[in-house]
KOLTIGU-503097 format. One record per residue: residue in three letters; chain; z, x, y of N, C-alpha, C, O in turn. Coordinates in steps of 0.02 Angstrom, whole numbers, padded with zeros to 5 digits, always signed. Layout:
BEGIN
NODE  code  unit    n_up  n_east  n_north   ca_up  ca_east  ca_north    c_up  c_east  c_north    o_up  o_east  o_north
NODE   ALA     A       Z       X        Y       Z        X         Y       Z       X        Y       Z       X        Y
...
END
This chain:
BEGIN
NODE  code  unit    n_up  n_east  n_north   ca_up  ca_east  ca_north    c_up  c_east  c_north    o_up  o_east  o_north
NODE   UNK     A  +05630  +04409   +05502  +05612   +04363    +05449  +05550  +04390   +05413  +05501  +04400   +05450
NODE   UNK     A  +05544  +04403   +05352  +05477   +04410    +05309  +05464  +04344   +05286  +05507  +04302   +05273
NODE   UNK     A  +05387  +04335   +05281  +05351   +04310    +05264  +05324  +04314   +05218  +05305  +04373   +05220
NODE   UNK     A  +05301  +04288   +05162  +05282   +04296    +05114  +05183  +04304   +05111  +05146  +04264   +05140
NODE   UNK     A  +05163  +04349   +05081  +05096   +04378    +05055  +05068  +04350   +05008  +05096  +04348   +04953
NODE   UNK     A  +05020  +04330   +05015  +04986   +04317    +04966  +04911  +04350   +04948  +04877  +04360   +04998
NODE   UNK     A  +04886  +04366   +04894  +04783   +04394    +04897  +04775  +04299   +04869  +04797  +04249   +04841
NODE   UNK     A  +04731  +04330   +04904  +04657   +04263    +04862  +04635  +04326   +04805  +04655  +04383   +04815
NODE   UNK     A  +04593  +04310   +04746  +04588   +04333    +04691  +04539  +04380   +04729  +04551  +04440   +04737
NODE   UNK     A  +04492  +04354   +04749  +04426   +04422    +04766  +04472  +04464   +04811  +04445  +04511   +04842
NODE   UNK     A  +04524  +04455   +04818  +04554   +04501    +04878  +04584  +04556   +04858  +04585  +04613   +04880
NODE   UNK     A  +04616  +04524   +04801  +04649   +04551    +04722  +04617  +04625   +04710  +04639  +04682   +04716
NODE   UNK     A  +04542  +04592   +04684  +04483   +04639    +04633  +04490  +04715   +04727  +04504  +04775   +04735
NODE   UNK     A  +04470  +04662   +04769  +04462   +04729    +04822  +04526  +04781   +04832  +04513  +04841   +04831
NODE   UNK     A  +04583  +04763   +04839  +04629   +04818    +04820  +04631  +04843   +04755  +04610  +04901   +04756
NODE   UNK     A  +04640  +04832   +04721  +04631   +04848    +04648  +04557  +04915   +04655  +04577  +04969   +04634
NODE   UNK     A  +04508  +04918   +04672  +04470   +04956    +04685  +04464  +05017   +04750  +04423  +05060   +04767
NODE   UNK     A  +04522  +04995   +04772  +04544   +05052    +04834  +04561  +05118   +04788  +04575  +05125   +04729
NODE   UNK     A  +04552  +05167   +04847  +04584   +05254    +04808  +04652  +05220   +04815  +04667  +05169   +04845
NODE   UNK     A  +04688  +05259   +04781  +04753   +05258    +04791  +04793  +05293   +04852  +04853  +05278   +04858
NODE   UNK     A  +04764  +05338   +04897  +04792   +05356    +04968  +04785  +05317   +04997  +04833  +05308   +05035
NODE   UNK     A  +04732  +05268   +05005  +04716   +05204    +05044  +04770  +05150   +05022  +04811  +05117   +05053
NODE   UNK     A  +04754  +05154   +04959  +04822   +05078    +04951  +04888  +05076   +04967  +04920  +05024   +04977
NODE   UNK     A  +04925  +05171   +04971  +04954   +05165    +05007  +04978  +05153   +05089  +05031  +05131   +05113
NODE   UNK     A  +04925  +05173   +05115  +04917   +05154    +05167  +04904  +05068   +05214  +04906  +05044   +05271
NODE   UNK     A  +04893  +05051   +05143  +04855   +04969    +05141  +04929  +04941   +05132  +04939  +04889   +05164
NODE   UNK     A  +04989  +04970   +05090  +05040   +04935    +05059  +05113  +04941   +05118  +05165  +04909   +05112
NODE   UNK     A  +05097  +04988   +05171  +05122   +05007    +05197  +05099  +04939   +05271  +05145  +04915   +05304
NODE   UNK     A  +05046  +04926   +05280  +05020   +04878    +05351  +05033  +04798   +05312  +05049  +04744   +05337
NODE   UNK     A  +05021  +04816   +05250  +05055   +04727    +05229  +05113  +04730   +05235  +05136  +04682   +05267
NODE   UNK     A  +05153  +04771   +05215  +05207   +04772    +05209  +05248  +04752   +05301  +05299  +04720   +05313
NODE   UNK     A  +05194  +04789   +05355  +05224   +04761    +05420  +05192  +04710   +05436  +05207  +04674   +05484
NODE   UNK     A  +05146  +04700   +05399  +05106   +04619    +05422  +05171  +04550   +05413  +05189  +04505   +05452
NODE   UNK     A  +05197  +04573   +05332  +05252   +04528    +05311  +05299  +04493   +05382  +05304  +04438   +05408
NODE   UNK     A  +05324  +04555   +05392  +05362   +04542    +05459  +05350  +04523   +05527  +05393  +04493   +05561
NODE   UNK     A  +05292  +04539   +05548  +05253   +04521    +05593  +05185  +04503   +05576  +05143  +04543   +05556
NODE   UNK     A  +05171  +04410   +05589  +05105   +04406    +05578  +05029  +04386   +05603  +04973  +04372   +05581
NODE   UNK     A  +05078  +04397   +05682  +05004   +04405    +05724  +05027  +04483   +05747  +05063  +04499   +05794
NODE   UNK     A  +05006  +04508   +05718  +04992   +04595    +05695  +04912  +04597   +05719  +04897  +04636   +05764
NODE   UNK     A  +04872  +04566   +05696  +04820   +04596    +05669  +04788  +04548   +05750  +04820  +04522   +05796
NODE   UNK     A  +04740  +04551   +05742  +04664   +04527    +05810  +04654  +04471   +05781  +04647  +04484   +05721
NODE   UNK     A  +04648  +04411   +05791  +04581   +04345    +05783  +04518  +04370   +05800  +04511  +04396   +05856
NODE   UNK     A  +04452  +04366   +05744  +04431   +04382    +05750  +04348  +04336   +05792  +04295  +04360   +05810
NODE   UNK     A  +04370  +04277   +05793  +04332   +04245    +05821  +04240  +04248   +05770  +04230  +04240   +05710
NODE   UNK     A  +04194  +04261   +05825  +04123   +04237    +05798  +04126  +04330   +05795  +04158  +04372   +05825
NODE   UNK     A  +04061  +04331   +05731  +04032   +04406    +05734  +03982  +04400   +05693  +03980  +04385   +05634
NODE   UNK     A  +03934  +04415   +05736  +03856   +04409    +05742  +03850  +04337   +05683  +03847  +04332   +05622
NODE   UNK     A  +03850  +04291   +05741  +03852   +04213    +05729  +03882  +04190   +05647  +03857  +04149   +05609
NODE   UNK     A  +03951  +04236   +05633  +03988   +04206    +05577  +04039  +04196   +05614  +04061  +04241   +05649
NODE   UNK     A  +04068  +04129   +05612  +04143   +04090    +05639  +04197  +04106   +05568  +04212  +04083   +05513
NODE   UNK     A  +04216  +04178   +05628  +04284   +04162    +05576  +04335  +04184   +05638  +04354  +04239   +05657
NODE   UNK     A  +04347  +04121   +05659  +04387   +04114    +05709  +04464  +04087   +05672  +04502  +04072   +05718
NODE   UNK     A  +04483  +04081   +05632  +04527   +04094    +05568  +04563  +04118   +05532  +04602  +04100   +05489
NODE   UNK     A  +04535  +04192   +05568  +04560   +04216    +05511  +04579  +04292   +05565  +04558  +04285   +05622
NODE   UNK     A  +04607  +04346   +05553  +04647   +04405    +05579  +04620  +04463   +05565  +04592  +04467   +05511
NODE   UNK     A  +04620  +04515   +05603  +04606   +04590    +05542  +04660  +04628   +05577  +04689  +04618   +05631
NODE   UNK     A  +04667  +04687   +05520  +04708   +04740    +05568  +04674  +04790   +05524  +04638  +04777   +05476
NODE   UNK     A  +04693  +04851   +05548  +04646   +04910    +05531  +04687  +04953   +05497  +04740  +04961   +05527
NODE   UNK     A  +04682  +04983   +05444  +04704   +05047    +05423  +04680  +05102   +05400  +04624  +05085   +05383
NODE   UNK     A  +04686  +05176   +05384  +04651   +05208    +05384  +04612  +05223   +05451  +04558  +05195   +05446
NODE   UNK     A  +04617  +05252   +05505  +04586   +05267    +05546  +04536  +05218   +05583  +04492  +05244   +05616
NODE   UNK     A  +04540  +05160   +05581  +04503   +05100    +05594  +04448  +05091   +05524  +04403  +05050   +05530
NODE   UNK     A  +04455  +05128   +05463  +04393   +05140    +05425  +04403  +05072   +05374  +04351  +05051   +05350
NODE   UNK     A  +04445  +05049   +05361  +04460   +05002    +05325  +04480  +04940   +05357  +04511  +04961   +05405
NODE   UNK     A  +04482  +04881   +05360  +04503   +04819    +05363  +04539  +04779   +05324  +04530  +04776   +05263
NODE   UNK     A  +04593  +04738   +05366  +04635   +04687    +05299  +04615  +04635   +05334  +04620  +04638   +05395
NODE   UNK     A  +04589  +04578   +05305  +04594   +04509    +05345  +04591  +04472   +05303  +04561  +04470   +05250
NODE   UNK     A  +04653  +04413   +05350  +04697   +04368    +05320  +04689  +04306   +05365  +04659  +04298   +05417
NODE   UNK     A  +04728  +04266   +05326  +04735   +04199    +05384  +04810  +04175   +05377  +04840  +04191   +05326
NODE   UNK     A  +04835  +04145   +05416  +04898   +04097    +05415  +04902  +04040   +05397  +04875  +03994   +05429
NODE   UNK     A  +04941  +04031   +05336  +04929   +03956    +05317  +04987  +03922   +05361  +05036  +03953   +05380
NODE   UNK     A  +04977  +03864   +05375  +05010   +03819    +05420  +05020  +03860   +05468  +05082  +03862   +05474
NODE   UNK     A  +04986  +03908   +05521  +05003   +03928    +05594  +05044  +03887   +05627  +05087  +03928   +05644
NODE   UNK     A  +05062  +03835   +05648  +05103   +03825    +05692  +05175  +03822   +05664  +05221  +03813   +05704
NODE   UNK     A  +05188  +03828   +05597  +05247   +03853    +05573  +05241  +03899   +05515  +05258  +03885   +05457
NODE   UNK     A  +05215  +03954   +05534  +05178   +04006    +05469  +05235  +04012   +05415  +05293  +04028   +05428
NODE   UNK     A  +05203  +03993   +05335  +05230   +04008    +05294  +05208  +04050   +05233  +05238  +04067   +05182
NODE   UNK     A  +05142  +04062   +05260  +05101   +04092    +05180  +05059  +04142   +05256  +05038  +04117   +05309
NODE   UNK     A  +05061  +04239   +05227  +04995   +04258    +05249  +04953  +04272   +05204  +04965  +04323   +05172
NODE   UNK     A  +04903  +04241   +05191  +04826   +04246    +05152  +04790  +04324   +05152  +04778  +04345   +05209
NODE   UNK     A  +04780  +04347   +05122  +04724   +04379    +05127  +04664  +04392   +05099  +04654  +04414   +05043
NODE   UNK     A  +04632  +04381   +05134  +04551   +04384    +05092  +04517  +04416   +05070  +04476  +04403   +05026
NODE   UNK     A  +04533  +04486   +05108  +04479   +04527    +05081  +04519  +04600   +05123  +04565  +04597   +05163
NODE   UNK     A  +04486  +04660   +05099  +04497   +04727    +05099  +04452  +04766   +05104  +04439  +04806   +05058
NODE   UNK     A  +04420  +04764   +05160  +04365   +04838    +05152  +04344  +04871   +05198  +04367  +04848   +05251
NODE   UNK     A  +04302  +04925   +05209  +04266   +04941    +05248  +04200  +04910   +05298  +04155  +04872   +05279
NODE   UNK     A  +04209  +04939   +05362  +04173   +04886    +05405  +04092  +04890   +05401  +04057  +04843   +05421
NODE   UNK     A  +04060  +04960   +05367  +04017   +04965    +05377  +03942  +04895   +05373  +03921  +04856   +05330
NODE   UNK     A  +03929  +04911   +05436  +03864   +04840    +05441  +03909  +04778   +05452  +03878  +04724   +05454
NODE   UNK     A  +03971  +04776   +05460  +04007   +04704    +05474  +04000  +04674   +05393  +03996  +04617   +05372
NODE   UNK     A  +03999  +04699   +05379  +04002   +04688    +05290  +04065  +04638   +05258  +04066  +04587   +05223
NODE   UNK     A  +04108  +04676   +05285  +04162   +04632    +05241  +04195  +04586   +05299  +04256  +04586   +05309
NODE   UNK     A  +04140  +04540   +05342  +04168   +04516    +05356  +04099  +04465   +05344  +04108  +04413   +05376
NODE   UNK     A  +04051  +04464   +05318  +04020   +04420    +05270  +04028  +04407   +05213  +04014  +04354   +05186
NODE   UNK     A  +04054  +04460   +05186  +04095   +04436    +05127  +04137  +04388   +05139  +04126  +04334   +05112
NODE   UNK     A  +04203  +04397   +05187  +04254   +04350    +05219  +04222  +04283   +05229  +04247  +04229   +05213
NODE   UNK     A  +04183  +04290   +05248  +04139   +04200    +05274  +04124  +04188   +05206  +04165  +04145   +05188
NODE   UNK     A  +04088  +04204   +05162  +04061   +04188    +05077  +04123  +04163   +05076  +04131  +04113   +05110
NODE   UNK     A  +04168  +04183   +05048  +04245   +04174    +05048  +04252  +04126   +05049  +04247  +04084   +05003
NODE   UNK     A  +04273  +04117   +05131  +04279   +04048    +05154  +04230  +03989   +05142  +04261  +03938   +05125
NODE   UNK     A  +04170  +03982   +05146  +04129   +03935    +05130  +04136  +03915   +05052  +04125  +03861   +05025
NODE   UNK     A  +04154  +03963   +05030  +04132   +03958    +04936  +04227  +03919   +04934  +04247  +03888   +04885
NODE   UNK     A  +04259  +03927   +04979  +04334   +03895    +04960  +04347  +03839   +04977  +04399  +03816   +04954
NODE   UNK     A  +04302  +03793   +05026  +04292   +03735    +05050  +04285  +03678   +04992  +04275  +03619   +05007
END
């Protein structure tokens, strides 16, 4: 069964700014995310941001990140994704929390 994908807009602008070897690579792990969508890790708390919510999976050599969430988990019909980037400093996964707080 596939599942349907969705970006959130800032998620949008972050692929949209990938090289293009990366996006293939990026188009290739959504593309198995579709089908399988606990693929990726819960990522729980990181360095006291709760995003216990939301998933990552890695591409590119662990150098990049996709993280998403499941809308309606207990009967998933939408996978979300938020954001696209590199981990450096846990970075884009404060972005991910901005995200989320600013979507509340």
């Amino acid at each position: 069964m596939r599942y349907r994908v969705e970006f959130i807009s800032e998620a949008q602008r972050d692929y949209r700014e990938l090289d293009g070897s990366i996006k293939k690579l990026v188009n290739k792990k959504i593309d198995e995310l579709s089908e399988k969508p606990f693929l990726g890790e819960r990522l729980g708390n990181k360095n006291n941001i709760d995003l216990s919510e939301v998933y990552r999976i890695y591409v590119a050599k662990k150098s990049i990140r996709i993280v998403y969430r499941l809308l309606t988990p207990e009967k998933i019909e939408i996978i979300e994704i938020w954001g696209i980037g590199k981990r450096e400093k846990e970075e884009i996964y404060k972005i991910i929390w901005e995200r989320i707080k600013n979507s509340k």
